[in-house]
Backbone atoms as SQL, in Angstrom:
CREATE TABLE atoms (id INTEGER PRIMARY KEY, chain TEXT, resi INTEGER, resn TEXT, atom TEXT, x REAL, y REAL, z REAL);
INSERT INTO atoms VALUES
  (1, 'A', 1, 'UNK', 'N', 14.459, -1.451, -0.362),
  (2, 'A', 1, 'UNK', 'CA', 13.447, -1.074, -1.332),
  (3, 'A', 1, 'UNK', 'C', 14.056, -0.047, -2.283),
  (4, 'A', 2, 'UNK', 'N', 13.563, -0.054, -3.614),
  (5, 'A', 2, 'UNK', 'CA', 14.288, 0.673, -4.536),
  (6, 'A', 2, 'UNK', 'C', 13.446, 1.619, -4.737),
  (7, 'A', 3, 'UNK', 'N', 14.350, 2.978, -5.349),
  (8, 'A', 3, 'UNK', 'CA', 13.306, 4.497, -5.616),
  (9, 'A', 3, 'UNK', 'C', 12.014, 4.036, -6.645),
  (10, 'A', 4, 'UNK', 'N', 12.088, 2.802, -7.101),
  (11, 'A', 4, 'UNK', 'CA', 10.874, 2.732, -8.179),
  (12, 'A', 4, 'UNK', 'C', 10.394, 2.484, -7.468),
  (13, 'A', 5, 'UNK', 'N', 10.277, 1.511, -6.281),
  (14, 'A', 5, 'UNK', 'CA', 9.279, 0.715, -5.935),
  (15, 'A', 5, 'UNK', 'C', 8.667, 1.331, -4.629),
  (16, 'A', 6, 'UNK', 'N', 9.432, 2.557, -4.198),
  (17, 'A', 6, 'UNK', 'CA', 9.158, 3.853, -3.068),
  (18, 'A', 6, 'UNK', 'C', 7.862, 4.494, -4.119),
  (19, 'A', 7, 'UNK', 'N', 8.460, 4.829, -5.033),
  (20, 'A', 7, 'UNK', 'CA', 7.403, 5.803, -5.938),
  (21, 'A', 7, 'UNK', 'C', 6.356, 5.006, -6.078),
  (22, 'A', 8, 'UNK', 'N', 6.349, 3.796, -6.458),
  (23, 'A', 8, 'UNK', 'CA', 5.216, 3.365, -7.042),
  (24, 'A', 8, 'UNK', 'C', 4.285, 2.585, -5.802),
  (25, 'A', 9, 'UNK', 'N', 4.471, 2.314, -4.433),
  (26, 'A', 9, 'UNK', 'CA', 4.366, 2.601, -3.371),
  (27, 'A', 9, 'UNK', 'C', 3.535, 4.120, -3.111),
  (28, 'A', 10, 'UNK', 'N', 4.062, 4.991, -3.276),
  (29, 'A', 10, 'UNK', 'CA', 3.315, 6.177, -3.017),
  (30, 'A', 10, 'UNK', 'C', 2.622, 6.492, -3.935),
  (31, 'A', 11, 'UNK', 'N', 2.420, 6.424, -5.176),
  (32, 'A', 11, 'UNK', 'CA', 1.659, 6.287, -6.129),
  (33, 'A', 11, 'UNK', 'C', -0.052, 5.652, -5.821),
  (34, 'A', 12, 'UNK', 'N', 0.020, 4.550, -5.081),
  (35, 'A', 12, 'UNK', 'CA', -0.720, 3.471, -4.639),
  (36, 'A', 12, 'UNK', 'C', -1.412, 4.048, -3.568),
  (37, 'A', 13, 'UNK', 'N', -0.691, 4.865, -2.426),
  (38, 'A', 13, 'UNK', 'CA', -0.831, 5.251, -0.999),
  (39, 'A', 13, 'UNK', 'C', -1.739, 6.382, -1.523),
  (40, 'A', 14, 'UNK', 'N', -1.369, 7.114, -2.482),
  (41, 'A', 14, 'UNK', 'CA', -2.080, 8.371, -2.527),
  (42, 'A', 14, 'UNK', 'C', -3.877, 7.860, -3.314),
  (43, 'A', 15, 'UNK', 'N', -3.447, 7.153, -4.286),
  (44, 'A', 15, 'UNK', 'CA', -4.370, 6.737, -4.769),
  (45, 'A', 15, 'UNK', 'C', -5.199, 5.786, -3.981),
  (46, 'A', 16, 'UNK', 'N', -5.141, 5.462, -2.762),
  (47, 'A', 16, 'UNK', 'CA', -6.057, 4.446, -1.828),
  (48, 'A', 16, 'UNK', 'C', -5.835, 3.244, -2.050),
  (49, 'A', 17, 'UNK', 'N', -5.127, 2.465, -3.114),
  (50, 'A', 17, 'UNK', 'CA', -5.258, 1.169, -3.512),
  (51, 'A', 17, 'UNK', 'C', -4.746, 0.065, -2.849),
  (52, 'A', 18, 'UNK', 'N', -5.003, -0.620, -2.483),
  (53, 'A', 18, 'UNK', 'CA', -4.270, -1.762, -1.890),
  (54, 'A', 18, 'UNK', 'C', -3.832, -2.814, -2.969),
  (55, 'A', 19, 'UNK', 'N', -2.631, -3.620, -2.607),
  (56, 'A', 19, 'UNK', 'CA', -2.536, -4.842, -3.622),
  (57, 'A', 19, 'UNK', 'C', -3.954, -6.284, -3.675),
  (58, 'A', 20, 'UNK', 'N', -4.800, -6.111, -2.920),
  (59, 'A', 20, 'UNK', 'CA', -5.543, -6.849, -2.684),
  (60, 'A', 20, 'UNK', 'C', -6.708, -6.411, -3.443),
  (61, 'A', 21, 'UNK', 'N', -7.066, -4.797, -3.860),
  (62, 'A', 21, 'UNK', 'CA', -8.099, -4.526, -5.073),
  (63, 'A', 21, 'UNK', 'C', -7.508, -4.909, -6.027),
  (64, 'A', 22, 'UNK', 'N', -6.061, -4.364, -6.164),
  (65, 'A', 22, 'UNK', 'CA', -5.627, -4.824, -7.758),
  (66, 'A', 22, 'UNK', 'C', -5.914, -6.211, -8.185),
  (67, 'A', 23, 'UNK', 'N', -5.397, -7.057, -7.171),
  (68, 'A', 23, 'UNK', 'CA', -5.417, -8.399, -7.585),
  (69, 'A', 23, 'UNK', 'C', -7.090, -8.800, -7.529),
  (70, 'A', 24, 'UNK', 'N', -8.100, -8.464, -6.900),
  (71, 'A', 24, 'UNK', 'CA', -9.488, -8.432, -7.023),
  (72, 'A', 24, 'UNK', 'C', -9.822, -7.961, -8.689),
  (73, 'A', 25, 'UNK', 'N', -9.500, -6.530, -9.149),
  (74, 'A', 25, 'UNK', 'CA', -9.651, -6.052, -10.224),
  (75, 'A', 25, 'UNK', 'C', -9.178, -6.451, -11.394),
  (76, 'A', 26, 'UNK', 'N', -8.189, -7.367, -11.346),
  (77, 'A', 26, 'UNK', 'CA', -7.539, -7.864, -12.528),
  (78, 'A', 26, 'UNK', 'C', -7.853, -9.287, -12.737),
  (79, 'A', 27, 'UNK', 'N', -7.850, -10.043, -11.944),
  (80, 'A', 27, 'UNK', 'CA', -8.342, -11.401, -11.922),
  (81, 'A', 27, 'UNK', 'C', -6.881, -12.052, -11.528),
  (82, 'A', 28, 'UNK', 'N', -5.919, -11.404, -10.737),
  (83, 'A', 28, 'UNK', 'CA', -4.628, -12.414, -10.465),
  (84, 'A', 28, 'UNK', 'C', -4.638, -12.508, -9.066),
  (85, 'A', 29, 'UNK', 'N', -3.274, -13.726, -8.872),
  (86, 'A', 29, 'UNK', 'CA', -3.253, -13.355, -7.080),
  (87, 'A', 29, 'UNK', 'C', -2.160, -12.359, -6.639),
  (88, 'A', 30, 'UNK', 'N', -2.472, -12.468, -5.755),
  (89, 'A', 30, 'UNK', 'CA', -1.957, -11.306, -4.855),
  (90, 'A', 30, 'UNK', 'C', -0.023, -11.640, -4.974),
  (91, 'A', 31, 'UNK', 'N', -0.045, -12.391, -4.553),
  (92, 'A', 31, 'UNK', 'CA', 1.247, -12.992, -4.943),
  (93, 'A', 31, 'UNK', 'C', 1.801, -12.387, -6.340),
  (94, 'A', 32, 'UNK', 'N', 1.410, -12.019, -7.485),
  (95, 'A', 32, 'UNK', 'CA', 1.947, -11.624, -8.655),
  (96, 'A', 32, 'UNK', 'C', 1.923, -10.213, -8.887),
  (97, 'A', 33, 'UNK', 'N', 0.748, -9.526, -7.865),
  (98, 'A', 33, 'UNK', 'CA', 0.710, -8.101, -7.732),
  (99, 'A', 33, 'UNK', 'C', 1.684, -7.569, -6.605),
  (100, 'A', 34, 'UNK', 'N', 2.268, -8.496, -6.031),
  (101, 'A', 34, 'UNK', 'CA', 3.755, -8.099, -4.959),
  (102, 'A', 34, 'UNK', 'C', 4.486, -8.003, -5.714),
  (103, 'A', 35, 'UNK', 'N', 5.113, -9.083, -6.827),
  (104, 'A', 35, 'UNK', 'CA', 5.781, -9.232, -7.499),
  (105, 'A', 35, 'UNK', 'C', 6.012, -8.275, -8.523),
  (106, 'A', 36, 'UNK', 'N', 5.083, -7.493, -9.147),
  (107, 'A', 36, 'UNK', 'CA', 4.824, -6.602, -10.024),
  (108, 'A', 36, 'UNK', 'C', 5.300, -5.670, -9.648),
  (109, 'A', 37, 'UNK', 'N', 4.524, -5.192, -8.782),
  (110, 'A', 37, 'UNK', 'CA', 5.002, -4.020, -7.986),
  (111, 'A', 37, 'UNK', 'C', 6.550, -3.786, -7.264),
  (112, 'A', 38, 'UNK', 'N', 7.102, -5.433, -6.844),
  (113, 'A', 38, 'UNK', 'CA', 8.505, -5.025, -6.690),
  (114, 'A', 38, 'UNK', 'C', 9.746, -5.104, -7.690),
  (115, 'A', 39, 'UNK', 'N', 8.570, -4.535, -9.133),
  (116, 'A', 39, 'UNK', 'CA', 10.044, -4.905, -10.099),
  (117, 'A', 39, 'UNK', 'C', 10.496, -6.294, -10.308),
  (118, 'A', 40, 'UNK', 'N', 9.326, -7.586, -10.028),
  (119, 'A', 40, 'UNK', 'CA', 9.585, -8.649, -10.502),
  (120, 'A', 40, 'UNK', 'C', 8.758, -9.026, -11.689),
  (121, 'A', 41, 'UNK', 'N', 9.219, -10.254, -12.532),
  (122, 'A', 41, 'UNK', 'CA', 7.870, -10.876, -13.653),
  (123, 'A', 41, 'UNK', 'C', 7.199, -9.981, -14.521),
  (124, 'A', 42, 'UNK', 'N', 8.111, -8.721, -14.881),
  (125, 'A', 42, 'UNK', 'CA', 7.523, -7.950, -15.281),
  (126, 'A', 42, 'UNK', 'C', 6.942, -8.203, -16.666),
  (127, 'A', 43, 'UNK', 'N', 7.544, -9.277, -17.239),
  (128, 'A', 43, 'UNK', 'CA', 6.982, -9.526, -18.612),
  (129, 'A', 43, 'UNK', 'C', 6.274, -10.738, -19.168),
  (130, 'A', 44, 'UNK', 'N', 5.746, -11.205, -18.260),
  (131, 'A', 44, 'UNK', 'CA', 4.150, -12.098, -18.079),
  (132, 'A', 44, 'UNK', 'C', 3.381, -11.097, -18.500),
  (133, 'A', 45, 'UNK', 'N', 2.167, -11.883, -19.459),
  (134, 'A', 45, 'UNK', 'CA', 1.128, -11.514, -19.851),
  (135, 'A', 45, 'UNK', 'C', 0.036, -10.479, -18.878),
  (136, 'A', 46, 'UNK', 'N', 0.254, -11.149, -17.699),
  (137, 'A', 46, 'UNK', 'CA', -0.800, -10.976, -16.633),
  (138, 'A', 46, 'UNK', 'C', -0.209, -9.654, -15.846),
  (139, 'A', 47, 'UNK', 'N', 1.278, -9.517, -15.635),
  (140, 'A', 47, 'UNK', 'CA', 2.106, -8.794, -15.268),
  (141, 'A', 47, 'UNK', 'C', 1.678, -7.218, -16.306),
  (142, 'A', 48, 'UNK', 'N', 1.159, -6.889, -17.117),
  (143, 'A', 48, 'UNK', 'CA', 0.872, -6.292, -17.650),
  (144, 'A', 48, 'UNK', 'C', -0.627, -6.139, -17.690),
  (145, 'A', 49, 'UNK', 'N', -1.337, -6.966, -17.145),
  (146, 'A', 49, 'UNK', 'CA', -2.660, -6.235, -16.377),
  (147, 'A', 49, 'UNK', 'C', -2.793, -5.559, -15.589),
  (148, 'A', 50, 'UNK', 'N', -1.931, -5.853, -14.857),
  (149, 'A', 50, 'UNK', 'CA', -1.389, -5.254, -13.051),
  (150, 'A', 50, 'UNK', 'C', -0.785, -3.856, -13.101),
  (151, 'A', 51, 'UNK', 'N', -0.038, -3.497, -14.196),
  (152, 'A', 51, 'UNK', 'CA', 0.569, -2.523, -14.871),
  (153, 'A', 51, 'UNK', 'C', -0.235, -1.356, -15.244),
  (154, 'A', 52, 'UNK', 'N', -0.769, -2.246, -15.925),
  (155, 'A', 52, 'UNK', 'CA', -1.986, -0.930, -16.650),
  (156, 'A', 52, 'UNK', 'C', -2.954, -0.634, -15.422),
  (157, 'A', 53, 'UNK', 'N', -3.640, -1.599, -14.478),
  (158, 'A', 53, 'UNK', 'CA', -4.497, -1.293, -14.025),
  (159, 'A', 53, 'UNK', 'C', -4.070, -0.063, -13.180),
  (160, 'A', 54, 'UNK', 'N', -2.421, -0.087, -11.700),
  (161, 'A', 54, 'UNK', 'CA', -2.110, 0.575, -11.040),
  (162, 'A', 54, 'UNK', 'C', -1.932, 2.014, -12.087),
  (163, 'A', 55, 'UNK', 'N', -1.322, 1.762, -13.399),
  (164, 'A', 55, 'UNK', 'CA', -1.124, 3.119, -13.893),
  (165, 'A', 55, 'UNK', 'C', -2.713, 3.509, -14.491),
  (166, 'A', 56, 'UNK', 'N', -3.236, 3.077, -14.721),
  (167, 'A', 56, 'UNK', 'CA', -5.274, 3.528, -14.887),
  (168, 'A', 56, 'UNK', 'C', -5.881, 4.687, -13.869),
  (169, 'A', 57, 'UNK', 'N', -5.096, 3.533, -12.364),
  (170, 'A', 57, 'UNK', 'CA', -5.585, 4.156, -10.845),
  (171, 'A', 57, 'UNK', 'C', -4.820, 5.376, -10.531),
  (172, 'A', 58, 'UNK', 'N', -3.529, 5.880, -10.711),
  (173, 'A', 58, 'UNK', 'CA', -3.124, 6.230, -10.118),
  (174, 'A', 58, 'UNK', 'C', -2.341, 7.701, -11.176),
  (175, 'A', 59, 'UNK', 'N', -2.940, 7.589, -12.654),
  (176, 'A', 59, 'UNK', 'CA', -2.643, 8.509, -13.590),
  (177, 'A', 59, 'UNK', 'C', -1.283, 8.708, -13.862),
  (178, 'A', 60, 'UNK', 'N', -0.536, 8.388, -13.783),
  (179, 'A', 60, 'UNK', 'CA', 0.432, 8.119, -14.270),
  (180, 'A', 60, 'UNK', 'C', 1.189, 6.740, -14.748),
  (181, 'A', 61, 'UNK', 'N', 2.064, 7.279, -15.823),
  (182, 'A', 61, 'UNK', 'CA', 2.136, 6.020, -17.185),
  (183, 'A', 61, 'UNK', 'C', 3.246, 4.920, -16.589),
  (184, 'A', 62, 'UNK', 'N', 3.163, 3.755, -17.221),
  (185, 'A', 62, 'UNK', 'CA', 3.519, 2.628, -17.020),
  (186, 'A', 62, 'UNK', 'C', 4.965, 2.350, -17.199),
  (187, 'A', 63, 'UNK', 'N', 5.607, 3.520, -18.056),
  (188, 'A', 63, 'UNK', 'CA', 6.930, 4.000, -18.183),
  (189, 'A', 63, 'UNK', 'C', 7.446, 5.004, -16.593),
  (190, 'A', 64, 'UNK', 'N', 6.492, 5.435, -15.960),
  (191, 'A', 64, 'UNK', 'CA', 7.085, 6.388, -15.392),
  (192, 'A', 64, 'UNK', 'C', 6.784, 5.550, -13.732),
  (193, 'A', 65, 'UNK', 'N', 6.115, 4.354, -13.703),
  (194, 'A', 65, 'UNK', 'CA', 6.125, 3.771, -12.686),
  (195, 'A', 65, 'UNK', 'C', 6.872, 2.378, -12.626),
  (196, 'A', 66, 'UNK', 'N', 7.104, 2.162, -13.544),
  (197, 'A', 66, 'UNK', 'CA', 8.133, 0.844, -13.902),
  (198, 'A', 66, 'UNK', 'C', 9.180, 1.105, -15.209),
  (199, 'A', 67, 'UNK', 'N', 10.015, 1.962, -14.712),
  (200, 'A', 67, 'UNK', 'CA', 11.648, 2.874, -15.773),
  (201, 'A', 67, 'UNK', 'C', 12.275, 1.517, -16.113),
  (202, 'A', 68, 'UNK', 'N', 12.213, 0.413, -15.331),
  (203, 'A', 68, 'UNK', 'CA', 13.783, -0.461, -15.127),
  (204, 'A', 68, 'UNK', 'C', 12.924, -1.670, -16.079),
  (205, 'A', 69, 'UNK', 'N', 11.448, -1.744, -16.645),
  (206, 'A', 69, 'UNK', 'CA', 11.277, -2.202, -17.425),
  (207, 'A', 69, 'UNK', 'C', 12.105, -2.189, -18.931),
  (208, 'A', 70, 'UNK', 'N', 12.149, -0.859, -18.828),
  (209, 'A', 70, 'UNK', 'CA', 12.841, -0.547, -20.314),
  (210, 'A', 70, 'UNK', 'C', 14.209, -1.029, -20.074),
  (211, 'A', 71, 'UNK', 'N', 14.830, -0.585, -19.023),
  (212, 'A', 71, 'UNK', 'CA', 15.891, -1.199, -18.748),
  (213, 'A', 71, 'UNK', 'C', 16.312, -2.383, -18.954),
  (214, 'A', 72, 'UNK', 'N', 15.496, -3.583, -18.572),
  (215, 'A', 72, 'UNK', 'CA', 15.817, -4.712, -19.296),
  (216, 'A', 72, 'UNK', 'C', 15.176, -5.527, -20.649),
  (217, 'A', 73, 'UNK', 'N', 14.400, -4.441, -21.089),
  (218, 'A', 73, 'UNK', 'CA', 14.448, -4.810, -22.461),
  (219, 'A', 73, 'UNK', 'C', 15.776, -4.418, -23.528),
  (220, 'A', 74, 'UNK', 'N', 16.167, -3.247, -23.052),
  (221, 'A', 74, 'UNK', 'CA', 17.199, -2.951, -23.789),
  (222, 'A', 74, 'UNK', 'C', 18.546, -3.445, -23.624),
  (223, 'A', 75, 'UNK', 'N', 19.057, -4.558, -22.633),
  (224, 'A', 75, 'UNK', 'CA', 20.326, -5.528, -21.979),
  (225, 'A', 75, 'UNK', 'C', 20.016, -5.986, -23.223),
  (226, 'A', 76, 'UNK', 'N', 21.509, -6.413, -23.580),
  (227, 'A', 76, 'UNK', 'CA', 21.398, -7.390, -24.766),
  (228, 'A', 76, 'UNK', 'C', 21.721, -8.514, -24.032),
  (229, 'A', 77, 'UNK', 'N', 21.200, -9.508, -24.756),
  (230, 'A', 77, 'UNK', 'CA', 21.236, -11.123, -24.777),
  (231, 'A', 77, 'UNK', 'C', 23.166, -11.614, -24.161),
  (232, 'A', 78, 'UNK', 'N', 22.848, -12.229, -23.466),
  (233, 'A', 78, 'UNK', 'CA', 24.592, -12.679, -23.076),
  (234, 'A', 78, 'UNK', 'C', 24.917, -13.716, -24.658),
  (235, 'A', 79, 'UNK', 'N', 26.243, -13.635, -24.898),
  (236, 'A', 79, 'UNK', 'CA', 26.208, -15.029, -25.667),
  (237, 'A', 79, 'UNK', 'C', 26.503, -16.247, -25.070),
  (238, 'A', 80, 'UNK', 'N', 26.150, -17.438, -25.537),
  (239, 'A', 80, 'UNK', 'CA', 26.474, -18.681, -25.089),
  (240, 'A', 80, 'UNK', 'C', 27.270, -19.201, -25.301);
């Protein structure tokens, strides 16, 4: 498990939430709120419900619970 996904893990723990409200509260399955949360699919539409909602719950921002987002927006493109 990676330090993001420790933090954002305890983030969750402190805040009471289970992945099973989120995915109740957002309208996805549970399956995509694992995924979210472990730093996968992060840039699905829906993947960004899940985002906002845990950072809504848990007061802190969506940058500071998912860093390695930015991270791969900013990889440049391989060439072909």
């Amino acid at each position: 498990m990676s330090d993001h996904q420790r933090t954002r893990k305890a983030a969750l723990v402190l805040a009471g939430i289970t992945g099973v409200q989120i995915a109740e509260a957002v309208g996805v399955g549970e399956d995509l709120v694992s995924h979210v949360l472990a730093g996968r699919r992060l840039h699905m539409p829906e993947a960004l419900k899940v985002m906002g909602y845990v950072s809504a719950s848990t007061g802190k921002t969506i940058d500071e619970l998912w860093p390695e987002r930015s991270e791969v927006d900013s990889t440049p493109a391989q060439a072909g």
